[in-house]
N, C-alpha and C positions, 0 to 999 in steps of 0.2 A: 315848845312843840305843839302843843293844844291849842294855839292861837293861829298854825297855819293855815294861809286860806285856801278853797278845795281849788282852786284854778294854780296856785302857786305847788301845791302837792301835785296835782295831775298833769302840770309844766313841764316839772324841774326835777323834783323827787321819785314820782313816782318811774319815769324812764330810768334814772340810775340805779333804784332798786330793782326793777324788773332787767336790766342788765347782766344780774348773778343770779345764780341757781339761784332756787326759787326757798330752799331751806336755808342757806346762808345770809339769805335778806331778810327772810322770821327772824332769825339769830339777830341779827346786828341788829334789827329795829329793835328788837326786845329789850337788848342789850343798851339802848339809849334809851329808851323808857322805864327801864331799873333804875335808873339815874336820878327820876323825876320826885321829889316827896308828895305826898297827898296836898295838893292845892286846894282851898274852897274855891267851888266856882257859884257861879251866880246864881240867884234862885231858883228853882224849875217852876213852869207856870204850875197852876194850883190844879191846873186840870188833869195836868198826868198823874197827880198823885193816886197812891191806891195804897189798901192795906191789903196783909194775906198774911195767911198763919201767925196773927197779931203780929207782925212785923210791918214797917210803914217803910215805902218805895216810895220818893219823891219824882219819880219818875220808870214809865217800863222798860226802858233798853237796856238789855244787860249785854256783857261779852260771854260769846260762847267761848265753850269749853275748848280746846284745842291751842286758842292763843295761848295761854302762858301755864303750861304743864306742871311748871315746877315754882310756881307761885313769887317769880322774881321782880315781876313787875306790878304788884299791887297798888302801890301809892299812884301810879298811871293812869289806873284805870278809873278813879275818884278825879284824878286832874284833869281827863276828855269827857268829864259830864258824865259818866256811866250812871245809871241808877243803882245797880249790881254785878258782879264779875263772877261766873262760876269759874273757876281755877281747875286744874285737872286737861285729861283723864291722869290721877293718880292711883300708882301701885303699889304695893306693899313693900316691893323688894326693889333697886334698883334696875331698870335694864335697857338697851341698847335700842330696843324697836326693830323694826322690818329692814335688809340693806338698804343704800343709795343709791341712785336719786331714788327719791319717793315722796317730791311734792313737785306738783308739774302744773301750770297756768294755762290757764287757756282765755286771752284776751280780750279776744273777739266775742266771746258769751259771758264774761264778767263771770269764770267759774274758776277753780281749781280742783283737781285728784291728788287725794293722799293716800297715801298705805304704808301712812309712819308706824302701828302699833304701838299706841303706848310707850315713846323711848321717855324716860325720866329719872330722877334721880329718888326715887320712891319718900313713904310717906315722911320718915326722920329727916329728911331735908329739907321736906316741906313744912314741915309743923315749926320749926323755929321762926320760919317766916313770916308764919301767919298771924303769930303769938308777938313777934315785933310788929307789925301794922296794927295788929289791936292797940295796943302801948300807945303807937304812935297819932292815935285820932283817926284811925279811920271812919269816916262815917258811910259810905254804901254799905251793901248789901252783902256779903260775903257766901257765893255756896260753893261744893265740893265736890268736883266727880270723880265716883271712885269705879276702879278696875281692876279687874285679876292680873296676874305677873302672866305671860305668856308659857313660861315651862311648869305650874301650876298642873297638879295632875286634876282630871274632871272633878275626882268626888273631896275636892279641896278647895275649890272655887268659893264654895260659899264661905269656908274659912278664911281667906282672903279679905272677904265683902268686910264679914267681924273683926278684922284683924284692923283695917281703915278705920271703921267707926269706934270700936278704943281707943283707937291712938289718936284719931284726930274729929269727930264727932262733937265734940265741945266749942270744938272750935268755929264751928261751920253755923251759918243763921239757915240754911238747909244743903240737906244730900243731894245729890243726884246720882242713882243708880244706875250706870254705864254695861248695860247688858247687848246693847245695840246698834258697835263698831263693827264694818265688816272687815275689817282689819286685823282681826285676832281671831284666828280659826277658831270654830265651834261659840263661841260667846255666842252669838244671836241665839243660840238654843235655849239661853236659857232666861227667852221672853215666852215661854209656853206656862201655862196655869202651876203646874206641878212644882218646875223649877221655880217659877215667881215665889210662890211658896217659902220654900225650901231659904231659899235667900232672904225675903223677910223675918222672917223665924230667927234667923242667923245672927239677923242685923238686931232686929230688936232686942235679945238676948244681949250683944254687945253693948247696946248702950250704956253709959255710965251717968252717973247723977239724978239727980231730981227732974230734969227737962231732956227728952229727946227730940233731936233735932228733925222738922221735918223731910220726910224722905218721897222722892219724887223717881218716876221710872222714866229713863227717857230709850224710845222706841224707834224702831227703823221706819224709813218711809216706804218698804217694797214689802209689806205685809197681804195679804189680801182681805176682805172684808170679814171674812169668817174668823181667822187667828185675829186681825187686832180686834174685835169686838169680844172674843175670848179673854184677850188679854185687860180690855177694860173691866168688863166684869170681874173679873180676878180683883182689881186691882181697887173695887167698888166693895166689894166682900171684905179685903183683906186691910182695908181702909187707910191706904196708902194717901198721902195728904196731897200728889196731883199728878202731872207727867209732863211729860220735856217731849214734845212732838215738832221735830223727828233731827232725827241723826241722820248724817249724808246716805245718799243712794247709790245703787250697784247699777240703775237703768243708765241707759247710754242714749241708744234710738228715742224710747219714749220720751226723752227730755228733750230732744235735738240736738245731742253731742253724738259724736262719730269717734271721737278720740277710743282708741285700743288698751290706752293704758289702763292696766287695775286699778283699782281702791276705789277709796269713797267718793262721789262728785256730791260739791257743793256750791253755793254762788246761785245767781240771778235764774240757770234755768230749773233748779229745783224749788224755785217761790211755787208756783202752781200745785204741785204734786203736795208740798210739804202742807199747802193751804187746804187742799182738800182731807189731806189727815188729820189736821187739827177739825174740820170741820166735821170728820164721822167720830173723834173722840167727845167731844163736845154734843156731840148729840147722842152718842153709845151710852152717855155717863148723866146723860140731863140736866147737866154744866153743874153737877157737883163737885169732880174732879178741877182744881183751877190746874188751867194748860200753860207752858210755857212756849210758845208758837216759836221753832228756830228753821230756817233754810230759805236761802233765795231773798234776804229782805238788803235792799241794795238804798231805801229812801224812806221817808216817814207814810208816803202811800202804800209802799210793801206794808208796814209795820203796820199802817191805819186796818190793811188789810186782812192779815191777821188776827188782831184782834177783833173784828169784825167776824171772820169766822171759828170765833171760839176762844182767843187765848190773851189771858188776865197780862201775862209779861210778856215781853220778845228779847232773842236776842240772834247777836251779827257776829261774825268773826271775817268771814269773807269778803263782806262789803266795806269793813275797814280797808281792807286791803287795797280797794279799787280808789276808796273814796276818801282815804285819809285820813289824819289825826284833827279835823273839824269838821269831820261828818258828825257828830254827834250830838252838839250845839245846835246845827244846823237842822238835825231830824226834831229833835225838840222842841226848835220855836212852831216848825214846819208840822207837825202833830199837833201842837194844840189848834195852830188857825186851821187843819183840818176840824178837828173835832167842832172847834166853834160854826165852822163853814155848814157841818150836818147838824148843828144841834143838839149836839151832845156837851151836858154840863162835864164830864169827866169818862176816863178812860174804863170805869165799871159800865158806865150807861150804854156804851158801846160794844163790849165783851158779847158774843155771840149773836149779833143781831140779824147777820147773813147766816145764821145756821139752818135757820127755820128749823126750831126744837117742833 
């Protein structure tokens, strides 16, 4: 499957999966990429490489969070070139998510709307899996987004966050702090300084062992300039090790989508909006914070792009979808002959250079 070519996906495949509801073809794709064991694949050129939080990425493209929730298709995501896979949003407890439908396409802008909620098989099903991939040779990057259960009462939420990072915290080469789905009522509140707080405290207190894992906040794109520089600063102070900028958006008009339907929109036309937010974190934080730039990145220009304004890693979920199981080979070679084409000996050289810090 990681060998098909994007003209033969965009032909043949990608019309039959877009065929069936749009949750039933996640499903099945998933479901034959659970299949797949961890492949080596071929070297990544030497320019994407980068280190962070002493950990070494042989390259920045990671998979966003949402693909594979309950960690079933790990070895997959090493076999289509990934550099890293955040897995997740995972919950503590089992549960079902938002009713159906609740993922819907929209084609004609290379976008999709969810308002799945967290449905998964929470964290004890996930942790056995993650604990056989290690065994098994994994070599990417493994991180972990963690979520409250949805019937969680408020002043419990943050027991939840500690509840993730005991049980599976060890496991992860970093967190990612999931406060910022607009999918689970009241969550986004608790990207305000207080709550950020409240929740590190939590988390950290949780850790076990000698090594905790780094923990990263990933934040909404519909923030205004007041709250997310708030919340950088918080997050500057409370010396949180980076952020995930940004989780899908609520705007509709301002992107050029007209579609009625709720939930998150993600895909092609939130590349702009999401870039501009990496671009005020990045300059909020004086590129202390390393960013992981995610929305809208459909080719290795999106991704060159991003990084450009501000962020050390990127990652896609959506533009899989469009572009297939060798889009990511393809963004690869196509990023480094970018970099070389500017100039740039590697992907640090390039980290923020459109910010104007």
């Amino acid at each position: 499957m990681p060998m098909i070519p994007g003209a033969l996906y965009r032909g043949l495949l990608r019309p039959i999966l877009f065929s069936l509801d749009a949750e039933v073809a996640h499903h099945l794709t998933l479901s034959m990429l659970s299949m797949m064991p961890p492949l080596p694949c071929a070297p990544d050129p030497p320019e994407l490489r980068s280190t962070l939080w002493k950990l070494d990425f042989t390259n920045p493209i990671g998979l966003a969070a949402g693909m594979d929730k309950d960690a079933i298709a790990i070895g997959a995501w090493q076999s289509l070139g990934f550099g890293f896979a955040e897995l997740g949003t995972i919950t503590p407890r089992p549960q079902p998510g938002n009713p159906k439908p609740r993922v819907f396409r929209i084609p004609e802008h290379q976008a999709l709307i969810n308002r799945l909620g967290f449905p998964g098989e929470g964290m004890e099903a996930v942790a056995p899996r993650i604990e056989k991939a290690r065994r098994g040779g994994m070599r990417i990057r493994l991180a972990l987004n963690f979520g409250p259960n949805k019937d969680t009462p408020v002043e419990q939420v943050a027991a939840d966050y500690a509840a993730l990072m005991t049980r599976l915290g060890a496991l992860a080469d970093f967190i990612v702090i999931n406060v910022s789905s607009p999918n689970t009522p009241g969550l986004r509140n608790w990207q305000t300084p207080d709550k950020m707080r409240e929740l590190f405290a939590a988390m950290e207190n949780a850790a076990t062992g000698a090594r905790r894992p780094p923990m990263l906040l990933k934040v909404a794109p519909d923030l205004d300039d007041a709250t997310l520089g708030a919340i950088c600063d918080t997050a500057l102070a409370l010396h949180l090790d980076g952020m995930v900028v940004c989780n899908t958006t609520l705007k509709r008009g301002e992107v050029g989508i007209s579609s009625s339907e709720e939930g998150g929109l993600s895909g092609h036309p939130l590349r702009d909006l999401a870039r501009d937010r990496i671009a005020s974190v990045y300059r909020r934080t004086a590129g202390k914070l390393p960013i992981i730039g995610v929305g809208g990145i459909m080719n290795a220009d999106d991704a060159l792009g991003h990084i450009k304004a501000g962020a050390s890693l990127v990652e896609l979920y959506t533009g899989l979808i469009y572009g297939g199981p060798g889009l990511i080979a393809a963004m690869k070679r196509e990023l480094a002959t970018l970099l070389r084409r500017e100039g740039f000996r590697s992907i640090s050289e390039a980290v923020g250079t459109a910010a104007r810090l």
